[in-house]
Structure formats: C-alpha cells, structure tokens
C-alpha positions in Angstrom: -6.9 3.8 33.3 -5.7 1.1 31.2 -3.2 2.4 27.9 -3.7 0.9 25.0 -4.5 1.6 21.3 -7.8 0.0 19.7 -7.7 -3.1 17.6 -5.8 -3.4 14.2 -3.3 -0.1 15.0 0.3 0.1 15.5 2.8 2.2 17.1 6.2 2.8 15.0 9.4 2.7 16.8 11.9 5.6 15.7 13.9 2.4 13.5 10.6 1.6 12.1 9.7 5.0 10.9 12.7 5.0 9.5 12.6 2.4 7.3 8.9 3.0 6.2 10.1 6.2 5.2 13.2 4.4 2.6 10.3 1.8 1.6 8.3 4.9 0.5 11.0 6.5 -1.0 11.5 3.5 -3.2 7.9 3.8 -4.1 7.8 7.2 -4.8 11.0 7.6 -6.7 9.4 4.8 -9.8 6.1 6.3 -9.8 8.2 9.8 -10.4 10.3 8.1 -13.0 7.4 6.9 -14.7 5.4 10.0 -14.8 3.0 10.3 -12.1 2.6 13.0 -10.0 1.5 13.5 -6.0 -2.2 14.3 -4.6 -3.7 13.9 -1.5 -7.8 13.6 -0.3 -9.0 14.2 3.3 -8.9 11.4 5.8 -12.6 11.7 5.8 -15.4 11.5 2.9 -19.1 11.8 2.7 -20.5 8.7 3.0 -22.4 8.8 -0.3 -18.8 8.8 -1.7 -18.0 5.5 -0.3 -21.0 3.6 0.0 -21.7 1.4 -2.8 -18.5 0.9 -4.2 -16.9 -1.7 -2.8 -19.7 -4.0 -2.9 -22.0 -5.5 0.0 -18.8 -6.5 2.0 -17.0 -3.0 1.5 -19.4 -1.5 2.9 -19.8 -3.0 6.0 -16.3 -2.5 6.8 -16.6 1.5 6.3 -15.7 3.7 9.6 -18.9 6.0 10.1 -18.1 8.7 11.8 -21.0 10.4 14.4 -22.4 14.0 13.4 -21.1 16.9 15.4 -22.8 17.8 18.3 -26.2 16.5 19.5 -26.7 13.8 17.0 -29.2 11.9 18.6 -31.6 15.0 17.9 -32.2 13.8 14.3 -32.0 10.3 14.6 -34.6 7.7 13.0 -36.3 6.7 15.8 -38.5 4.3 13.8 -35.5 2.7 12.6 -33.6 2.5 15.7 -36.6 0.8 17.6 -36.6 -1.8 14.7 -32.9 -2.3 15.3 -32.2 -1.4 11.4 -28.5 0.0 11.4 -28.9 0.6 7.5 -31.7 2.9 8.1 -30.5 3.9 11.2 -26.7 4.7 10.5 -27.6 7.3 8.1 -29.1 9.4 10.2 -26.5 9.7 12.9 -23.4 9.5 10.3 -22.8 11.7 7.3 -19.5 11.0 6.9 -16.8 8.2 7.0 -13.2 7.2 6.7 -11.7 6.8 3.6 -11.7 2.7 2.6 -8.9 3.0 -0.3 -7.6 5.9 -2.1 -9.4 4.8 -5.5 -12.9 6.3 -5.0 -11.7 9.4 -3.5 -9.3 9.6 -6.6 -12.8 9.7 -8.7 -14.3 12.1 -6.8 -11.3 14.5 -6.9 -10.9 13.9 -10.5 -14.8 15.3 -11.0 -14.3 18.0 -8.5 -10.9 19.3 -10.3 -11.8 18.5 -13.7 -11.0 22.1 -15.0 -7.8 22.0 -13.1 -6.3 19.0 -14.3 -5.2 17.9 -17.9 -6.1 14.0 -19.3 -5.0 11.5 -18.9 -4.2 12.6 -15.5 -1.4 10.3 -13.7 -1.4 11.1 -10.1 0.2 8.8 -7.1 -0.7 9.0 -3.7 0.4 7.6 -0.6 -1.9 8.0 2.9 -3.3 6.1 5.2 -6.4 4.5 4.5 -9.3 2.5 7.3 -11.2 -0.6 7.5 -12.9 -2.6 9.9 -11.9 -5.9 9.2 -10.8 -8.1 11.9 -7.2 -7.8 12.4 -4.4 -11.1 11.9 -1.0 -11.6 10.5 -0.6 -8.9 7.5 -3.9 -7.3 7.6 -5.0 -4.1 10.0 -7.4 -2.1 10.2 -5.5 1.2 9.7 -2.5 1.1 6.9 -1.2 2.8 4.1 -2.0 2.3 0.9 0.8 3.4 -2.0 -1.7 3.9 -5.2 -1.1 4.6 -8.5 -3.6 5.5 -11.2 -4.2 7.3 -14.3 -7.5 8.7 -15.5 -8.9 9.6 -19.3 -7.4 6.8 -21.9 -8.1 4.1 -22.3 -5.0 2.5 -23.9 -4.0 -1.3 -23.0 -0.5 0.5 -22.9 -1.3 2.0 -19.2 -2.3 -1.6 -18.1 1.5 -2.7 -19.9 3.2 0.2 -17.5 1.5 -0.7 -14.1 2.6 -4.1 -14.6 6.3 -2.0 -15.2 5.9 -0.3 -12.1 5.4 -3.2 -10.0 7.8 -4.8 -11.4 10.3 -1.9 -10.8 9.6 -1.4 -7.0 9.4 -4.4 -5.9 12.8 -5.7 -7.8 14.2 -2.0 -6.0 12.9 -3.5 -2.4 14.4 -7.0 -2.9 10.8 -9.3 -3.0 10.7 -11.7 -5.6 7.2 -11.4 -6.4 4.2 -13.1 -9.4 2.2 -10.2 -10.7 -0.9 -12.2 -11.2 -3.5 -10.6 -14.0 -6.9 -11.3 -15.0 -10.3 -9.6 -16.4 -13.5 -8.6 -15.0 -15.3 -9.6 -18.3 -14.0 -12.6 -18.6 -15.3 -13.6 -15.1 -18.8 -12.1 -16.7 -18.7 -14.4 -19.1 -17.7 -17.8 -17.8 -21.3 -16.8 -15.8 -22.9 -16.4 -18.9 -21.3 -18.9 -20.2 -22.5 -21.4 -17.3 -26.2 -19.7 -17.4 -25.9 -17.4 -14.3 -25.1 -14.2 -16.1 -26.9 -12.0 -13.6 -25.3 -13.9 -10.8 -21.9 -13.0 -12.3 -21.0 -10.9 -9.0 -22.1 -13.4 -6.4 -20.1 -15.4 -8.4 -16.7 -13.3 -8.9 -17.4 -12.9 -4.5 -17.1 -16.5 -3.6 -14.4 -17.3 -6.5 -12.7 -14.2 -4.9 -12.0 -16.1 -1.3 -10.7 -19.1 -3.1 -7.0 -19.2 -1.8 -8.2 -18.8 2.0 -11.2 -21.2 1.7 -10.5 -23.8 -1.5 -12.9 -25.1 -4.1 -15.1 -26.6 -1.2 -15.7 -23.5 0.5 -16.5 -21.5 -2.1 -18.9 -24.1 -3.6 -20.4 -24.2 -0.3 -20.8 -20.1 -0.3 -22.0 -20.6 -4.4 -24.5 -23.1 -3.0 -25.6 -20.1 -0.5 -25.9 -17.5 -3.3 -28.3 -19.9 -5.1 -26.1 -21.1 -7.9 -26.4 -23.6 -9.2 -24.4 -27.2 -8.8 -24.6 -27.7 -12.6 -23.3 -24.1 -13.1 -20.8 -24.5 -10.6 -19.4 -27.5 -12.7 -19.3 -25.3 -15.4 -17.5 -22.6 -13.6 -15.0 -25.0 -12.2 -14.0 -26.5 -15.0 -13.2 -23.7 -16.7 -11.0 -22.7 -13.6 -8.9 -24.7 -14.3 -7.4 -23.4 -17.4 -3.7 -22.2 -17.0 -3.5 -20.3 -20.6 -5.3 -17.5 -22.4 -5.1 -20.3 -25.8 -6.6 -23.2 -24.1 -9.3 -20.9 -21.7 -10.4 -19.6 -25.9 -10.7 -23.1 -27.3 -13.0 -24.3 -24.7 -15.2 -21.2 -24.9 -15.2 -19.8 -28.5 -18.6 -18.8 -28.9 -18.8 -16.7 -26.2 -18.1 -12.9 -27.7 -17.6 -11.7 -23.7 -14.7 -14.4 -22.9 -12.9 -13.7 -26.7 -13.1 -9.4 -26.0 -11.4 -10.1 -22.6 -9.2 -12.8 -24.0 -7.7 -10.4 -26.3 -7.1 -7.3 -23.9 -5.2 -9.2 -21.8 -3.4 -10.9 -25.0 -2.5 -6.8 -25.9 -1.4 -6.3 -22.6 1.3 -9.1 -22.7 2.7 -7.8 -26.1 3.1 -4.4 -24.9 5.6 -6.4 -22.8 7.0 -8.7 -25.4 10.1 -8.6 -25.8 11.1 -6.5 -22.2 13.2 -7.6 -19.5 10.9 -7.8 -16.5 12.9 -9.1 -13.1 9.6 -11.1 -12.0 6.8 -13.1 -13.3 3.8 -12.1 -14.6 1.2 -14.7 -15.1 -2.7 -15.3 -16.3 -4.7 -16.6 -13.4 -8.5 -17.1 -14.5 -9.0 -17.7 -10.6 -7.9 -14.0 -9.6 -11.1 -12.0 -9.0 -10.8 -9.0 -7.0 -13.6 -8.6 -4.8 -14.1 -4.1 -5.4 -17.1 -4.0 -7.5 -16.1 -0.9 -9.7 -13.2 -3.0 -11.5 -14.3 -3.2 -15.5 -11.5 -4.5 -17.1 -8.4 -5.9 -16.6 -7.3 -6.7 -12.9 -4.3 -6.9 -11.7 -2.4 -8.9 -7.9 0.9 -9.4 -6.4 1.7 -12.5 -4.2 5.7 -12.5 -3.0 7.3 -15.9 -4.1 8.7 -17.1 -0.8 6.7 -15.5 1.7 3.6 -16.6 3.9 2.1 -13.6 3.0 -1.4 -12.5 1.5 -2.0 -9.6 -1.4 1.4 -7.3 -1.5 -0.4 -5.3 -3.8 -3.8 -5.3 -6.7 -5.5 -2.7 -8.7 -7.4 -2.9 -12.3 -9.1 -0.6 -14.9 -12.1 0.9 -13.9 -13.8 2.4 -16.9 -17.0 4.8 -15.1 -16.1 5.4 -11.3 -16.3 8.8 -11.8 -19.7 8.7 -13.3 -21.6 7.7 -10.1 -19.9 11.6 -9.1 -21.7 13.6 -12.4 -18.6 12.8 -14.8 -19.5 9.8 -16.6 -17.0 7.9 -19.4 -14.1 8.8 -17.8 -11.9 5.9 -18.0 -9.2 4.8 -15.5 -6.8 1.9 -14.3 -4.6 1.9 -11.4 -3.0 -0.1 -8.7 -2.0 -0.5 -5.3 0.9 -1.4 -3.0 -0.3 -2.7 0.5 2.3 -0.8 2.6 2.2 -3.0 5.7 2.2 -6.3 4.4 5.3 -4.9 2.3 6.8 -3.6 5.5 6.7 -6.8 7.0 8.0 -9.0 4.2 11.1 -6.4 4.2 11.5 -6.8 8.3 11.3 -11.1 8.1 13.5 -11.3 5.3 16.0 -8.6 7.2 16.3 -6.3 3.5 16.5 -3.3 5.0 19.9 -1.5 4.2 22.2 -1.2 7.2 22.5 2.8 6.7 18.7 3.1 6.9 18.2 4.3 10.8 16.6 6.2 13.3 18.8 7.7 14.8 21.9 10.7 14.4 25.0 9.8 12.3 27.4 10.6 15.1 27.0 11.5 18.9 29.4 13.7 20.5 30.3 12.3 24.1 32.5 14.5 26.5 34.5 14.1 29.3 33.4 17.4 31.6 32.0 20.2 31.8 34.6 22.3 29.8 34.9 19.8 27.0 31.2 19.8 27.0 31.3 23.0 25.8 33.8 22.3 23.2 31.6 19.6 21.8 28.7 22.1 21.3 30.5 23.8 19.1 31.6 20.4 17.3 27.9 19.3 17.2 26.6 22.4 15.6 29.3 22.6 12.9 28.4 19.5 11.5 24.9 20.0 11.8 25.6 22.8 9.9 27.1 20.9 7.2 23.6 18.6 7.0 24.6 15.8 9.2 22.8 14.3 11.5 24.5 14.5 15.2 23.6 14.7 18.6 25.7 15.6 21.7 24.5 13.7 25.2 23.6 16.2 27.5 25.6 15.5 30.4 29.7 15.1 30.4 30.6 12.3 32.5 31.2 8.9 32.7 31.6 7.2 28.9 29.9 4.0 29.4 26.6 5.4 29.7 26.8 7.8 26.5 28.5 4.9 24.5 25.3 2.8 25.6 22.9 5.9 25.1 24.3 6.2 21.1 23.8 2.7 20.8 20.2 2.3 21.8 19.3 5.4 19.9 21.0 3.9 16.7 24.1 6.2 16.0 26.6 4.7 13.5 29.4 6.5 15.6 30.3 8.1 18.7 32.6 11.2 18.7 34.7 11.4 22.3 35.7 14.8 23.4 37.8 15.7 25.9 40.6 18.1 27.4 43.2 16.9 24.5 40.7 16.9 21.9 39.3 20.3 22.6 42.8 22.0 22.7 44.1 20.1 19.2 40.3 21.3 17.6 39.5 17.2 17.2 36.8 14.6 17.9 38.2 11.3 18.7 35.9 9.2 16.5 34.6 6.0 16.5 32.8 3.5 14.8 30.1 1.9 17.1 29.5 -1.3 15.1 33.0 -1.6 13.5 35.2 -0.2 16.7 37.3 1.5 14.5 38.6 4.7 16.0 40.8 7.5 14.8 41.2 11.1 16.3 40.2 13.7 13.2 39.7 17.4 12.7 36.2 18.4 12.7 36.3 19.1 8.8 38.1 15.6 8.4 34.8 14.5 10.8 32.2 16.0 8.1 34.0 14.7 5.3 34.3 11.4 5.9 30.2 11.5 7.4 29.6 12.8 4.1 
C-alpha cells in the first residue's frame, strides 16, 4: 500500500502545531478585544446551502459528499447516460463541505434568530474545503479565521474590520496594504460602459487581474461577449488611483457617486487614527464571491511573494436566500495558511513558542530515576510543562532526545542530586547550568 495523504493537505509537525496555535491566539485575543464572540457550524452543509453563492466558479470547487448507503439506488439514470454531472450530482450528493465560513454564518444566523441579539458579532475559526488545484499558498483544506457581524448596517463596522486587520497583523509582525473597494461601484463602471447586465462577468475577469494582467482579462472579457469598446471604457477608468479623480470622470453616474461616498465614510471613521499599516482605494480589487453588496475589503503583505492574506466585505441579504431576508452583514477573513507561511519564511515566530516540555528530567540510574519522578510530578503539579526520559542511563542520548523534542532545558538527576533534594539544571540552547532545589526549579520555569 502506498501512504500518502490526497492533494492539497498537510500534516503538522508537533513545532508546527505549536505555532499555529500562538498565530490563533493572536487572532483570537483582537477579535475578543473588539467584541466578537466564538461559534462554530458543522464541517458539512446541505448542498442547497452552498450552491449558488459563490458564483459559477465557487461552485465547482464544492466537495460533494456521497449519500449514505446504497446511493446508486436513486440515481438519475437519464442524466448519468447523458454524462450531465449537474443533473446527475444531485442525485447521488445531498450534502457538501463547507467552502468558507460566511454562508454557513447566514444560515446559522436564520436558524438561531431567537437565540441571538442584533447586531450579532461572532468569530469563528475552522477549517474550511475547496477543490482548487493546490500551489505555493493555496490548498485545498485550510483554516479560515472569519469575523463578521450581522443586523446594522453602519459604515462604522466597515471602519472596525479595517481596525482589526490592522491590529493582528501589526501583533504577528507582517507589514501588510489593506486594499478596499465596492461592489457598486464595479456595477456602475458596467453601466457606465453599457454592459450593466454583464456587470458580474465583468467583476469575474477584472477579479484575476494580478495573476493574468490587462491582456488576459481582456482576452476572458472578449470570451464573455463584452464588448472591445466597453472594455476601453472599463480600462480607463481602472486606472484611477483616487476616490476624487474616479468621481470627476464619472459624475453622472448616481451608482459610482453612492459607492464613492461609502467608502469616503469609511475612511473618516478612520481619520485622524493611528493605523500601523496602509489602507488604500484600489478600483481594480473585485472579489470574485458573488454575495458581496457593498464595500469589499483585501490584504496583500508588503514584502512577501504571497497571494490574498486575508478579504471579506458587506453583504447586505445572504441570509435571505435562507427565509430571513434584509438582514444586513459585513465581515472578513484571515487565510490562516498563507499567514502561517509568511510567519515561517520571515522566521517571526517567538523563540518560547514550542512543541515540546519546558524541562526534561534526565537520570543517571535506576534509583535516581525514581527520584526524578517525584521531581517531574511536582512541577507538573505546579503547571509546567516537563517530561522525564524513560530509561536512566547514558546522558547523551536523553540530552539528544530533549533536543529533538524541543525542550528549553534539561534537568540531570543523579545520586547527589537526589540525596541534596536538587535537579542539576540546564539550559539546552544557552548551556547555562546551575544545581537548584526543586521549588528554585518551578520558580525560575515560571
């Protein structure tokens, strides 16, 4: 049998669980600060959550999952002899895994509505599944760290997601741009260049711009049936760095001012605050979910070769499609993995953050042995991390065993040790030793 694990999944290392777990806990800890409080969905979802959400490309990256048991029995035979997997899917899938943790968010807000006050701020950090073909910074299953708030809609939420980014990622050490746009304002540079109901084929092609340039996506426009003329239009108007120049080229248009001006009231909730990295209008942003409304928000580290560390936007009906309609809501997203390896390239993990015990008691025999399992479980006692190797003998080999398991020290026991009550203790990294009492032990590990 050959081992392996499929396509676009990882194994963690005991060091790397480790530091995912610190890189949450920074995570966590602002969205706490700043009000928001912990849910979690199921790992799977009916499919009629998902489907149609994300758009035509979403949806073909969904994990179905088979019905239990026989479930061939009710399968579309029609369908499957005319080799249609949309018909054909349906009826041998009900369910699927969750794509991102925003339209299960909806459906647990329609679900609990009598349970939960508005606006409801909840965070949430799970794993999340997509079948996209795997490369640097992008797998097919990975965390997601979301944030979202549900049932106002005040500017002022848009102004405080832009806070929160700013917060963890400043906390993790990655310069980053928090990049922001609007939905409507994407709607109306298509009206404006006469392809208003095209606006979405449009806002898909302008959305692959950084991977495949102007060229590209004119080539894809060309595919969608726009226009050339209109794509001149669209262009041009790309190419607008400012909110006050994009509004003096398009001042007619009562779509392109409303959007204009949202974003303008997002910025001066942050007038005047000290914010540790850029934020920035980018007319090209587009975001490719087709549930965003308003504002949209993404986050590109500054010195890394890196894709999307993060995005989100408003969202102002996603839980009508579940029975609960004007329910408006705005969140964002932290992609977990891409963060993780940004944090591992750039070596900013803290030194204390490890896998492995604070201290490992080593001992010379078989009597000593016994005196340093009485050592090891007082200081467990006290909270600390320890460990004792489980055979006395022959140093070298436990001094290498409590460095390939990541303890910061290594406590020797012996015959003198055990008859004074001490540890001889020693700092792995550091090689500073000195022999202490037990309590001396836990108080300095403390």
């Amino acid at each position: 049998m050959e081992v392996g694990i499929p396509k676009g999944t990882r194994d963690f290392l005991p060091i790397e669980v480790a530091r995912r777990k610190w890189m949450f806990g920074i995570i966590e800890e602002v969205f706490k600060v700043y009000g928001y409080v912990p849910i979690e969905t199921p790992v799977l979802e009916n499919l009629s959550t998902l489907t149609g959400k994300y758009g035509e490309e979403g949806d073909r990256l969904l994990f179905k999952v088979l019905n239990n048991g026989d479930y061939l029995n009710k399968a579309d035979d029609q369908a499957y002899q005319n080799k249609d997997s949309n018909k054909f899917t349906p009826s041998i899938a009900k369910r699927g895994m969750r794509y991102d943790l925003t339209v299960p968010f909806a459906r647990y807000v329609v679900m609990h509505r009598n349970d939960i006050s508005l606006p409801f701020k909840r965070y949430q950090i799970q794993p999340v599944w997509r079948a996209d073909r795997p490369q640097k910074g992008r797998y097919q299953e990975f965390y997601q760290c979301d944030v979202d708030v549900v049932g106002s809609k005040s500017l002022s939420y848009e102004a405080e997601l832009i806070q929160i980014y700013d917060d963890v990622f400043a906390a993790l050490g990655i310069p980053v741009i928090i990049r922001i746009n609007h939905r409507q304002l994407l709607s109306g540079i298509a009206g404006f260049a006469g392809i208003g109901e095209q606006w979405i084929d449009m806002t898909m092609a302008i959305d692959k711009l950084d991977k495949i340039g102007e060229e590209g996506v004119r080539k894809e426009m060309g595919e969608r049936n726009i226009p050339a003329a209109a794509q001149d239009i669209i262009f041009n108007l790309l190419k607008h760095k400012d909110i006050a120049s994009l509004r003096a080229a398009v001042t007619e248009d009562p779509a392109v001012a409303g959007s204009l001006e949202e974003m303008e009231r997002v910025f001066n909730f942050l007038d005047g605050l000290t914010l540790k990295n850029k934020v920035q209008f980018d007319i090209t942003l587009a975001r490719g979910l087709g549930y965003y409304t308003g504002c949209i928000f993404e986050v590109t580290a500054v010195d890394a070769e890196m894709g999307s560390l993060g995005g989100g936007g408003r969202y102002d009906n996603l839980t009508g499609v579940f029975g609960w309609p004007d329910v408006p809501g705005v969140g964002v997203s932290f992609g977990a993995e891409r963060i993780y390896d940004v944090l591992e390239a750039k070596g900013l993990f803290p030194a204390h953050v490890q896998a492995g015990p604070k201290v490992l008691i080593a001992a010379f025999d078989d009597a000593s042995h016994q005196y340093a399992f009485k050592c090891v479980s007082q200081i467990r006692q006290a909270g600390i991390a320890a460990d004792l190797y489980p055979e006395p003998g022959k140093l070298k080999k436990q001094f290498k065993y409590a460095t390939d398991i990541g303890s910061t020290y290594i406590a020797i026991a012996g015959e003198t040790e055990a008859s004074k009550g001490t540890l001889n203790l020693k700092h792995l990294q550091s090689g500073e030793q000195e022999e202490l009492t037990i309590e001396a032990i836990i108080a300095k590990l403390k």
